[in-house]
N, C-alpha and C positions, 0 to 999 in steps of 0.2 A: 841785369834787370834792376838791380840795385842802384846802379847809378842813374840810369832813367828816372827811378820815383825819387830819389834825392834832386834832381835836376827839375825834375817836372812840376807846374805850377800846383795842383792838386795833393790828393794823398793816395789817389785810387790811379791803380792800374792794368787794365787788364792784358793777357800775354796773346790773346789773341788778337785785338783793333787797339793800338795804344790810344787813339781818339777817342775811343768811347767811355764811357762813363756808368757809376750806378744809378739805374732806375728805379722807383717803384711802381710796379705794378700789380694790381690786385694782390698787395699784403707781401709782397716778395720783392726781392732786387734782381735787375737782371739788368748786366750790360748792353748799353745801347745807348739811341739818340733820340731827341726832343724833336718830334716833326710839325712846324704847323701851319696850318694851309690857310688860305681866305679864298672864298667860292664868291660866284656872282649869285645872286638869287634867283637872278630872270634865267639865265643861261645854263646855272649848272655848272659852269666853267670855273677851273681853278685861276687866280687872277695875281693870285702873289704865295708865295710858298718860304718857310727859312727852316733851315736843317742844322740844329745846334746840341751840342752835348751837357748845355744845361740843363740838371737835373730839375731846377725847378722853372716854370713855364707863368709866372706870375709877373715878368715883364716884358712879356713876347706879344699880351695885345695892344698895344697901344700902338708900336711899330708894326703890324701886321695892318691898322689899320690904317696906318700912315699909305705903307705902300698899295694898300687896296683903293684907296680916295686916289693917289695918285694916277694908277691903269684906269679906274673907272670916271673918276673925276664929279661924281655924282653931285646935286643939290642940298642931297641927306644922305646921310652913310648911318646904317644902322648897323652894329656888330652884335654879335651871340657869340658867347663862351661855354665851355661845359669846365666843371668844376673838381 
Protein backbone atom coordinates (compact mmCIF):
# COMPACT_ATOMS: atom_id res chain seq x y z
CA UNK A 1 0.00 0.00 0.00
CA UNK A 2 2.89 2.07 0.60
CA UNK A 3 4.26 1.85 -2.69
CA UNK A 4 0.96 2.66 -4.50
CA UNK A 5 0.61 6.25 -2.55
CA UNK A 6 4.37 6.87 -3.28
CA UNK A 7 3.83 5.93 -6.85
CA UNK A 8 0.38 7.41 -7.13
CA UNK A 9 -0.22 10.90 -8.54
CA UNK A 10 -2.25 12.31 -5.35
CA UNK A 11 -1.65 11.86 -1.56
CA UNK A 12 -5.06 10.04 -0.87
CA UNK A 13 -5.77 6.61 -1.08
CA UNK A 14 -8.33 4.67 -0.28
CA UNK A 15 -8.08 0.55 0.32
CA UNK A 16 -11.20 -0.07 -0.82
CA UNK A 17 -11.62 1.86 -4.81
CA UNK A 18 -7.92 3.07 -5.36
CA UNK A 19 -9.76 5.40 -7.99
CA UNK A 20 -11.66 7.18 -5.72
CA UNK A 21 -10.99 10.16 -3.95
CA UNK A 22 -11.97 12.64 -1.02
CA UNK A 23 -15.27 14.25 -1.01
CA UNK A 24 -16.97 16.76 0.63
CA UNK A 25 -19.96 16.40 1.48
CA UNK A 26 -22.38 18.12 3.78
CA UNK A 27 -19.22 19.05 6.33
CA UNK A 28 -17.57 15.50 5.93
CA UNK A 29 -15.20 13.63 3.51
CA UNK A 30 -16.18 10.56 1.98
CA UNK A 31 -14.58 8.63 -0.74
CA UNK A 32 -16.04 8.70 -3.91
CA UNK A 33 -16.51 10.50 -7.40
CA UNK A 34 -17.57 13.77 -9.04
CA UNK A 35 -20.73 12.94 -11.23
CA UNK A 36 -22.21 15.43 -13.72
CA UNK A 37 -24.79 15.19 -15.97
CA UNK A 38 -26.42 17.78 -18.63
CA UNK A 39 -30.33 17.20 -19.00
CA UNK A 40 -32.32 18.51 -22.05
CA UNK A 41 -34.92 20.74 -20.64
CA UNK A 42 -37.71 19.85 -23.14
CA UNK A 43 -37.13 16.02 -22.73
CA UNK A 44 -35.91 15.46 -19.42
CA UNK A 45 -33.34 13.42 -20.94
CA UNK A 46 -29.91 13.01 -19.84
CA UNK A 47 -27.73 14.31 -23.03
CA UNK A 48 -23.97 14.19 -21.79
CA UNK A 49 -22.84 12.68 -18.50
CA UNK A 50 -18.73 12.73 -17.11
CA UNK A 51 -17.73 10.66 -14.13
CA UNK A 52 -14.31 12.06 -12.59
CA UNK A 53 -12.60 11.71 -9.32
CA UNK A 54 -12.06 15.44 -9.09
CA UNK A 55 -12.78 16.59 -5.83
CA UNK A 56 -13.40 19.90 -6.97
CA UNK A 57 -16.29 20.38 -9.84
CA UNK A 58 -15.34 24.22 -10.77
CA UNK A 59 -14.06 23.13 -14.29
CA UNK A 60 -16.56 20.49 -15.25
CA UNK A 61 -19.14 23.32 -16.60
CA UNK A 62 -17.88 24.59 -19.42
CA UNK A 63 -17.00 21.00 -20.96
CA UNK A 64 -20.38 19.75 -19.83
CA UNK A 65 -21.58 22.35 -21.88
CA UNK A 66 -19.39 21.77 -24.63
CA UNK A 67 -20.76 18.39 -25.01
CA UNK A 68 -24.47 19.31 -24.44
CA UNK A 69 -24.35 22.08 -27.62
CA UNK A 70 -22.76 19.35 -29.22
CA UNK A 71 -25.77 16.22 -28.91
CA UNK A 72 -28.34 18.94 -28.91
CA UNK A 73 -26.88 21.53 -31.37
CA UNK A 74 -29.21 24.16 -30.08
CA UNK A 75 -29.48 28.16 -31.35
CA UNK A 76 -29.07 29.07 -27.56
CA UNK A 77 -27.83 26.82 -24.85
CA UNK A 78 -28.57 28.06 -21.53
CA UNK A 79 -26.79 26.14 -18.47
CA UNK A 80 -27.62 26.09 -14.62
CA UNK A 81 -25.35 25.13 -11.95
CA UNK A 82 -25.86 24.53 -8.40
CA UNK A 83 -23.23 25.74 -6.08
Amino acid sequence: MQNKLQDGEGKQLSTVDEDARLLSKRGQSVAGYNVQIAVDSKHHLIVAEKVTNDGNDTKQLAPMLENAQEVLQPEDLVGLADS
